[in-house]
MMTF fields as JSON, N, C-alpha, C and O atoms, coordinates in Angstrom:
{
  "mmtfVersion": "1.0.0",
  "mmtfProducer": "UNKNOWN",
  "numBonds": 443,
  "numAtoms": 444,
  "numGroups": 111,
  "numChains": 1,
  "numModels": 1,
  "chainsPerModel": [1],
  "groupsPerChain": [111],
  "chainIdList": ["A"],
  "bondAtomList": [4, 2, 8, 6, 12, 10, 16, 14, 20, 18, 24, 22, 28, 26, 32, 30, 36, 34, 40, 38, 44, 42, 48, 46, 52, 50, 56, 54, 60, 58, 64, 62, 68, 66, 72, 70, 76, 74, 80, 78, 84, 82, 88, 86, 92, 90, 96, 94, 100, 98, 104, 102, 108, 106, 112, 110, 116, 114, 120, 118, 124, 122, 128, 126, 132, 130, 136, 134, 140, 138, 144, 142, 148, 146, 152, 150, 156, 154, 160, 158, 164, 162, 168, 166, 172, 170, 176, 174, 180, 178, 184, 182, 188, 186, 192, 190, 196, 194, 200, 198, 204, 202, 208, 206, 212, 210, 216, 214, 220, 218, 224, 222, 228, 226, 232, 230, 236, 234, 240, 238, 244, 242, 248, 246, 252, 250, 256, 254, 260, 258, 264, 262, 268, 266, 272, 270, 276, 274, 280, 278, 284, 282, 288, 286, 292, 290, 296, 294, 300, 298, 304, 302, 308, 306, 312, 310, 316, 314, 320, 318, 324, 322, 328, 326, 332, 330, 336, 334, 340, 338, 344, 342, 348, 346, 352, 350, 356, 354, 360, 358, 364, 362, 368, 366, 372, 370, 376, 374, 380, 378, 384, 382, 388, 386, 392, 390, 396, 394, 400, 398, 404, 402, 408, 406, 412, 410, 416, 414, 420, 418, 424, 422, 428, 426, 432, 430, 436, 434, 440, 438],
  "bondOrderList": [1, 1, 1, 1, 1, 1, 1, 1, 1, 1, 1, 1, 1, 1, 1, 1, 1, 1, 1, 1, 1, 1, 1, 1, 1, 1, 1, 1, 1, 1, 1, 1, 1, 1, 1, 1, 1, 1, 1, 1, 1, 1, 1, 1, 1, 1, 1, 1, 1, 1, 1, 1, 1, 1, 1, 1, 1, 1, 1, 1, 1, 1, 1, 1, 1, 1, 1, 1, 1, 1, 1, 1, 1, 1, 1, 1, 1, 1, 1, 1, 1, 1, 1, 1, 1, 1, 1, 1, 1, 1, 1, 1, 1, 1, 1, 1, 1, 1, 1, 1, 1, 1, 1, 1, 1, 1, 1, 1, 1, 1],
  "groupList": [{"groupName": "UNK", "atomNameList": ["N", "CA", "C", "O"], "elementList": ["N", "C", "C", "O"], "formalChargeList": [0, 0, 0, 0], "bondAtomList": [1, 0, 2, 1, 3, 2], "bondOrderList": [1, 1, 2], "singleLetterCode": "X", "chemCompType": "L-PEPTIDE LINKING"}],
  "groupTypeList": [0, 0, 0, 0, 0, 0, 0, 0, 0, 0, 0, 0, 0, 0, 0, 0, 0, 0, 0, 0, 0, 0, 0, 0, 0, 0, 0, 0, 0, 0, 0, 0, 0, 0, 0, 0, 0, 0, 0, 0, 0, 0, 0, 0, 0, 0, 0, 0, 0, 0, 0, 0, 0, 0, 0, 0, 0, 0, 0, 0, 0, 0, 0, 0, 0, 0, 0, 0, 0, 0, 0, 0, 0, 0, 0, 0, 0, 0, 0, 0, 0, 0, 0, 0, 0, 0, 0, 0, 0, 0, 0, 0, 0, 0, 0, 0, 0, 0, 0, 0, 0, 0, 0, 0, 0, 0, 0, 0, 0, 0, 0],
  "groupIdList": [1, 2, 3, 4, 5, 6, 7, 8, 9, 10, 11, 12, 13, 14, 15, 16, 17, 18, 19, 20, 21, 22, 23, 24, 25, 26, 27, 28, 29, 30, 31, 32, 33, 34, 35, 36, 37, 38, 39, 40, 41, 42, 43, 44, 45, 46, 47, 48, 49, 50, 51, 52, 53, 54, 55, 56, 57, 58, 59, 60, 61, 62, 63, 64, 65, 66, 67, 68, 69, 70, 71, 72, 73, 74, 75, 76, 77, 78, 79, 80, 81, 82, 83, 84, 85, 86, 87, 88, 89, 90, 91, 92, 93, 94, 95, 96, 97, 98, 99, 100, 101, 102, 103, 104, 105, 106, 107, 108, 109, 110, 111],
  "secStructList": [7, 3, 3, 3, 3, 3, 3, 3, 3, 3, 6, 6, 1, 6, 6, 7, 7, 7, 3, 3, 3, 3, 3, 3, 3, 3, 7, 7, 1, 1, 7, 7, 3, 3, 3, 7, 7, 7, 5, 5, 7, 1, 6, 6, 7, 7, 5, 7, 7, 7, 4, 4, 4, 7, 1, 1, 3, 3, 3, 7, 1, 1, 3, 3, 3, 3, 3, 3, 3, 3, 6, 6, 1, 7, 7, 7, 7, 6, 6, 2, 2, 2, 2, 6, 5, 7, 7, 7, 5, 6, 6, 7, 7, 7, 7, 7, 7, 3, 3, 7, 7, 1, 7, 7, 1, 3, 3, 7, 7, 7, 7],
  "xCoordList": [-24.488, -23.24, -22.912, -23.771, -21.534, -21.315, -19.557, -18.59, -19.9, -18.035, -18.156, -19.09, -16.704, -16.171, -15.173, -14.369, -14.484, -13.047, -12.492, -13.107, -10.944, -10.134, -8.757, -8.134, -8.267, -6.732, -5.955, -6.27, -4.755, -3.653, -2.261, -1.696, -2.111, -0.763, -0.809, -1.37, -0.112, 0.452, 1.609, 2.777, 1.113, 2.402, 3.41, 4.525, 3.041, 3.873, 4.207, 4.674, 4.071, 5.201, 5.55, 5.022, 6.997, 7.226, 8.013, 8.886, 7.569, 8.32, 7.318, 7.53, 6.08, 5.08, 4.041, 3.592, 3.612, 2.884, 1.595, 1.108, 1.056, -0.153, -1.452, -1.581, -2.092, -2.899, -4.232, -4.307, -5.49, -6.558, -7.174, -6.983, -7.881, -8.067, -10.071, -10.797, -10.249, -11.623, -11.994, -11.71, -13.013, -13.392, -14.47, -15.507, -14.613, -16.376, -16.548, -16.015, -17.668, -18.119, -19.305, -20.225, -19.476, -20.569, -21.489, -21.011, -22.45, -22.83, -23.787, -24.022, -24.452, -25.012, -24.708, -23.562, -25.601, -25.808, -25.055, -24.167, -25.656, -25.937, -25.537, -25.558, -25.376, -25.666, -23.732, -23.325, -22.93, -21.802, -22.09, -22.809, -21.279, -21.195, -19.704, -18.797, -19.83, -18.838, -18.447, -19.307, -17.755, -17.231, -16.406, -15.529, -16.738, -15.918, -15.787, -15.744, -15.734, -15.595, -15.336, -16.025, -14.069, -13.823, -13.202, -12.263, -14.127, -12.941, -13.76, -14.53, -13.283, -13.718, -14.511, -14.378, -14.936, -16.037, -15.782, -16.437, -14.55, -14.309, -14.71, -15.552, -14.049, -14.403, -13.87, -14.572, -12.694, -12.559, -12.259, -11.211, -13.252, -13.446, -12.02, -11.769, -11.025, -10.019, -10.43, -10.571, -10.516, -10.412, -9.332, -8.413, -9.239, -8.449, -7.703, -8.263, -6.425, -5.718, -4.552, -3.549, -4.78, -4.014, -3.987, -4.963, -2.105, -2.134, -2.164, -2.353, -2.006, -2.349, -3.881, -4.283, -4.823, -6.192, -7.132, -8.297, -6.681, -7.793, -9.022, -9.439, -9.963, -10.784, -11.418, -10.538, -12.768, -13.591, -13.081, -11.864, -13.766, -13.197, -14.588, -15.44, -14.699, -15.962, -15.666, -14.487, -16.792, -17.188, -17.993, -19.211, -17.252, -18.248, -19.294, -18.92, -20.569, -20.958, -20.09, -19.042, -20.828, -19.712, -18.806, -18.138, -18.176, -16.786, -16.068, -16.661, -14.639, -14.48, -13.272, -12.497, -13.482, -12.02, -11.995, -13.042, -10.706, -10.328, -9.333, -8.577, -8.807, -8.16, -7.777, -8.464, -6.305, -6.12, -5.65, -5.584, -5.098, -4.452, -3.438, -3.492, -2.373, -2.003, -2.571, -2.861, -2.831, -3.388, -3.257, -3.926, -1.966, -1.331, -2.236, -2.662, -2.414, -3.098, -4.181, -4.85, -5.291, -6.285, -6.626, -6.567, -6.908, -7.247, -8.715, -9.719, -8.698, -10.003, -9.119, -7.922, -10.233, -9.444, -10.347, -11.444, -9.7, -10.721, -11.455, -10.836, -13.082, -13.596, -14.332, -14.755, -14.312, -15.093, -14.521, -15.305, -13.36, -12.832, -13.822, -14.55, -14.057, -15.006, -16.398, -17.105, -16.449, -18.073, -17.949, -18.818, -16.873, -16.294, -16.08, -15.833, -16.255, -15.373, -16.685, -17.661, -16.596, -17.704, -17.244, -16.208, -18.241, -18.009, -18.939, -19.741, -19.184, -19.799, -20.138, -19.286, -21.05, -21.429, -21.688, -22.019, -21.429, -21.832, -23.631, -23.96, -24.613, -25.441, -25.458, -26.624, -24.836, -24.581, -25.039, -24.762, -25.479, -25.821, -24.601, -23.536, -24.858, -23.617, -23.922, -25.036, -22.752, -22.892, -21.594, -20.433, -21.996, -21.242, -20.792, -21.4, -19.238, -18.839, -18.787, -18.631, -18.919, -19.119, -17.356, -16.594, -17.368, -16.142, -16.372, -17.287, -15.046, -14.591, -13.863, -12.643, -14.891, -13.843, -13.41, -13.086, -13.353, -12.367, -11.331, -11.342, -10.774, -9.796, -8.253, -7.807, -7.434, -5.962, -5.491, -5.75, -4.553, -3.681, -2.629, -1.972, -2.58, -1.672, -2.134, -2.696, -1.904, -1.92, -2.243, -1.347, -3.163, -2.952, -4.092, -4.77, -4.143, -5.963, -6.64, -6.2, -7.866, -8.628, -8.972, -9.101, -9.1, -9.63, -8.821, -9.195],
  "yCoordList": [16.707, 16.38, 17.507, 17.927, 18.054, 18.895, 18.675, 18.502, 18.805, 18.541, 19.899, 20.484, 20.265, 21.112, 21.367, 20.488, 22.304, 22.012, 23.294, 24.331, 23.241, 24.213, 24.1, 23.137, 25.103, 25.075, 25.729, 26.829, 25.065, 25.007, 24.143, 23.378, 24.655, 24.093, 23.14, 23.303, 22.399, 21.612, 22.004, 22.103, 22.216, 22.941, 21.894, 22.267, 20.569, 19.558, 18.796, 17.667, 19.153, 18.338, 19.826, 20.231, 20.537, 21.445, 20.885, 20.018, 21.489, 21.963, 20.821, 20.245, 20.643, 20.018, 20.832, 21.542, 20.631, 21.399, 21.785, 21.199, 22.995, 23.099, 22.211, 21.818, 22.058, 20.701, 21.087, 21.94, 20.52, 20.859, 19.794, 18.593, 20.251, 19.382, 19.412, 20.323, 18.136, 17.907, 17.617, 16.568, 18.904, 18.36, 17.625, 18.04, 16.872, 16.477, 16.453, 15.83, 17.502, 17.782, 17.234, 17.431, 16.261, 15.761, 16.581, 16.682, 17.147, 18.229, 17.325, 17.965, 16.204, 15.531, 15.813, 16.147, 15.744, 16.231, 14.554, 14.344, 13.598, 12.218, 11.218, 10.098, 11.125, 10.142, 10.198, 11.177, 8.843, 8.625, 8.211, 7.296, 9.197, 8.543, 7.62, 7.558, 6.869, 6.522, 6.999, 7.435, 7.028, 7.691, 6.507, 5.911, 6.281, 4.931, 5.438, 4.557, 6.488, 6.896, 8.492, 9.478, 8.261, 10.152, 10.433, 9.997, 11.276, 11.278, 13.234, 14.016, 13.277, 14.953, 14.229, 13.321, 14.858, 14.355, 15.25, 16.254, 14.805, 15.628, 14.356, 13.477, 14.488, 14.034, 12.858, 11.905, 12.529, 10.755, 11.039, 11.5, 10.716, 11.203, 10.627, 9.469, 11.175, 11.016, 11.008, 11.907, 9.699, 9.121, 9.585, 9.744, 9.915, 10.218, 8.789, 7.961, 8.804, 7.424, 8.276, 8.647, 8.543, 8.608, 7.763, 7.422, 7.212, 6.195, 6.901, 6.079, 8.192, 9.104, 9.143, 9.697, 8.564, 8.971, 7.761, 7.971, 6.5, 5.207, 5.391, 5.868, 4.906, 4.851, 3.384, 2.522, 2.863, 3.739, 4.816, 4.897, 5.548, 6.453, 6.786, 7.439, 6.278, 6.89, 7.963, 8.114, 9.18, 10.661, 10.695, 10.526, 10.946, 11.111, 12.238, 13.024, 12.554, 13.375, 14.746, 14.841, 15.976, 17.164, 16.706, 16.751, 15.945, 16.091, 16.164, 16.226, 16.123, 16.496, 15.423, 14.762, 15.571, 14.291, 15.028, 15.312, 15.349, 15.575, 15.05, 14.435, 14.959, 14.521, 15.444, 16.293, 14.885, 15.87, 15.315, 14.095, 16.525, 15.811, 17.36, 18.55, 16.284, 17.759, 18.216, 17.461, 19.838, 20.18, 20.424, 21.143, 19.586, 19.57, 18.473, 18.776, 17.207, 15.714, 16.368, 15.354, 17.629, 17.342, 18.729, 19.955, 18.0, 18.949, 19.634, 19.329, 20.494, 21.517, 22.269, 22.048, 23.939, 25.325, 25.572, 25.052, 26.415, 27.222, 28.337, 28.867, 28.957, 28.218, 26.649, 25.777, 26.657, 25.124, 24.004, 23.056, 23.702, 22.809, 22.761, 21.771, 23.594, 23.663, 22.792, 22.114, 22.989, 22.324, 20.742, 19.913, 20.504, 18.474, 17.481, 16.39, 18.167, 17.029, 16.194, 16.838, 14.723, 13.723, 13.386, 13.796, 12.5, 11.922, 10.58, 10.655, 9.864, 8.209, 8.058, 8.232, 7.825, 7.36, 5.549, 4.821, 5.193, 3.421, 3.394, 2.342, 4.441, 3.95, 4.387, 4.296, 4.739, 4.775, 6.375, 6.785, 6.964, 8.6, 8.993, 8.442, 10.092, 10.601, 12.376, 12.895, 12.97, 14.391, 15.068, 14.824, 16.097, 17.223, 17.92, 18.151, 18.771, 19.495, 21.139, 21.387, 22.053, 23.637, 24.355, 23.865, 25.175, 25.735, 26.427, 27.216, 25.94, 25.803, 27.325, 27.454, 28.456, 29.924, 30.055, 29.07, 31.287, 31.318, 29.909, 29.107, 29.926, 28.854, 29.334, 29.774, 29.306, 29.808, 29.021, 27.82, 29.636, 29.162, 28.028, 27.36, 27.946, 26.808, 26.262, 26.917, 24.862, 24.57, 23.086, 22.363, 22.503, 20.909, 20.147, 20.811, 18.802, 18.308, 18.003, 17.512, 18.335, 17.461, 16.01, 15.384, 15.58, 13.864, 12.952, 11.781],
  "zCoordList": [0.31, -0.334, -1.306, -2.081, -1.267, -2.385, -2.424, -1.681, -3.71, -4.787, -5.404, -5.95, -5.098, -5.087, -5.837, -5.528, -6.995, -7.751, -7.517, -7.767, -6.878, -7.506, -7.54, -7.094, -8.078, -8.224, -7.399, -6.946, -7.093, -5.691, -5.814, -6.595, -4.758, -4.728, -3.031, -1.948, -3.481, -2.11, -1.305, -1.681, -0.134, 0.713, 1.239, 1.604, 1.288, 1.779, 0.328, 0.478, -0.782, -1.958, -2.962, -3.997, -1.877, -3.021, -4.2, -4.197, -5.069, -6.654, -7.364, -8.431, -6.408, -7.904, -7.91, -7.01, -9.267, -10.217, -9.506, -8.539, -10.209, -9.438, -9.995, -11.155, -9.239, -9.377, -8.966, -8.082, -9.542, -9.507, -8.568, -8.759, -7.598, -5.802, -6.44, -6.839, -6.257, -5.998, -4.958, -4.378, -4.356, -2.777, -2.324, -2.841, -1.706, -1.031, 0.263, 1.181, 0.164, 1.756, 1.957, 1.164, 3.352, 3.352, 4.094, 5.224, 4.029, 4.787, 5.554, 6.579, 5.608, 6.624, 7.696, 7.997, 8.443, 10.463, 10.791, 11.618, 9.958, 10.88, 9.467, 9.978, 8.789, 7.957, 6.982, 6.357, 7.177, 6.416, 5.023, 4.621, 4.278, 2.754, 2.641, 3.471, 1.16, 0.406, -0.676, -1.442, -0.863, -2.548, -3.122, -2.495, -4.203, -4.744, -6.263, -7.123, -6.579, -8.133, -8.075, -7.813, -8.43, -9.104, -10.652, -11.317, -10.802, -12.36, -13.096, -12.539, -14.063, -14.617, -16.359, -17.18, -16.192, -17.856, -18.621, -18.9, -19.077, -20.415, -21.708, -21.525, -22.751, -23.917, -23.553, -23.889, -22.88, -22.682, -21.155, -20.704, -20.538, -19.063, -18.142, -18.477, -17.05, -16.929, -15.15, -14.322, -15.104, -13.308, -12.96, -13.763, -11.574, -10.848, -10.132, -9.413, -10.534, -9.525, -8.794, -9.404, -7.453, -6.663, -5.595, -4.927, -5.345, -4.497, -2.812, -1.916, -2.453, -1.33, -1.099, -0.076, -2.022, -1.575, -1.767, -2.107, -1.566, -2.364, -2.116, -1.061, -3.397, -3.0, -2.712, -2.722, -2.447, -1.628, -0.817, -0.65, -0.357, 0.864, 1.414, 0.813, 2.573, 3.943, 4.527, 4.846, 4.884, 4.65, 5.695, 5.64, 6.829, 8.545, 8.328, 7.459, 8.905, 9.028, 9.146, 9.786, 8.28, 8.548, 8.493, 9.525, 7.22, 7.156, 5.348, 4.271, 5.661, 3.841, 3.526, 4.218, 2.315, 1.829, 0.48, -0.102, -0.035, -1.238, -2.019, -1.266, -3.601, -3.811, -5.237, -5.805, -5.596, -6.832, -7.794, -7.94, -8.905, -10.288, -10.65, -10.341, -11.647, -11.892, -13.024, -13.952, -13.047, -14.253, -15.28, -16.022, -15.525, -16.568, -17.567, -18.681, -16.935, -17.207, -17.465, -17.661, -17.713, -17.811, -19.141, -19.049, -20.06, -21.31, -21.019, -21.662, -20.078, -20.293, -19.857, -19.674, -19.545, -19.395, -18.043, -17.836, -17.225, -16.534, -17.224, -18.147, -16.856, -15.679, -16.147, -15.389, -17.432, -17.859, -17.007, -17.06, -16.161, -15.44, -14.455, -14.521, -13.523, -12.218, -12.515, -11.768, -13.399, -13.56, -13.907, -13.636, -14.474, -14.754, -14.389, -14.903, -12.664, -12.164, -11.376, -10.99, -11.189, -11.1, -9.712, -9.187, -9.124, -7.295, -7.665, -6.735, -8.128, -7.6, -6.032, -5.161, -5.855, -4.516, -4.447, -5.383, -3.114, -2.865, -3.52, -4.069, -3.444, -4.056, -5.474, -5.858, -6.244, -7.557, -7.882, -9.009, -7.286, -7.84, -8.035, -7.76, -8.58, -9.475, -8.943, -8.877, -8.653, -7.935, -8.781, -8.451, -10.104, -10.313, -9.66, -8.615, -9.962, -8.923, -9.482, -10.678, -8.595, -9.264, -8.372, -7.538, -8.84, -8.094, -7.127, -6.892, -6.257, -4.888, -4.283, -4.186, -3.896, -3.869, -2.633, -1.969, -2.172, -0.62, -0.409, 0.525, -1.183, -0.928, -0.859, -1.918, 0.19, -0.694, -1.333, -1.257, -2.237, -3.239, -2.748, -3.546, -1.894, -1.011, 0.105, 0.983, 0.159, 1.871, 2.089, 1.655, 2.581, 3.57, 2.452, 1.668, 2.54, 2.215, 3.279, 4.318, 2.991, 4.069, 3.914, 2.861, 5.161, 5.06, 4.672, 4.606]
}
């Protein structure tokens, strides 16, 4: 499992803000996760509620689901952002996320 953060833009909602995308890739061969908790741990830690991404959300083998915020809503700076952002799993572990490179600046989500 690895969470992932970076900043982008959405190519299918122009003229909104650029927004910081938390990714999770399940790198399992064989084995589905859940994710039932996202949020960034800052000083009053700020869940993510988007109605485009509910959670729970189930994570096929080799596969990814992401979700975002705009980065306006979130009082840290880069690069201290990359390292904040949290993933909850159905068995309760908890997985930090590091930043997300080779990414372009625009384009689709996965999952």
């Amino acid at each position: 499992m690895r969470v992932r953060v970076h900043e982008a833009l959405l190519v299918t909602a122009p003229g909104q803000p650029p927004c910081y995308f938390l990714n999770v890739w399940n790198a399992s061969p064989e084995r589905e996760v859940t994710v039932t908790h996202t949020w960034f741990a800052t000083d009053s830690p700020l869940h993510f509620v988007n109605a485009s991404r509910p959670l729970p959300a189930r994570i096929a083998p080799r596969d990814q689901w992401e979700t975002w915020i705009p980065t306006a809503e979130l009082k840290a700076t880069t690069p201290e952002v990359y390292g904040l952002g949290r993933v909850q799993l159905a068995d309760d572990s908890v997985i930090s996320s590091v930043e997300r490179t080779n990414v372009p600046g625009a384009g689709t989500v996965p999952g």
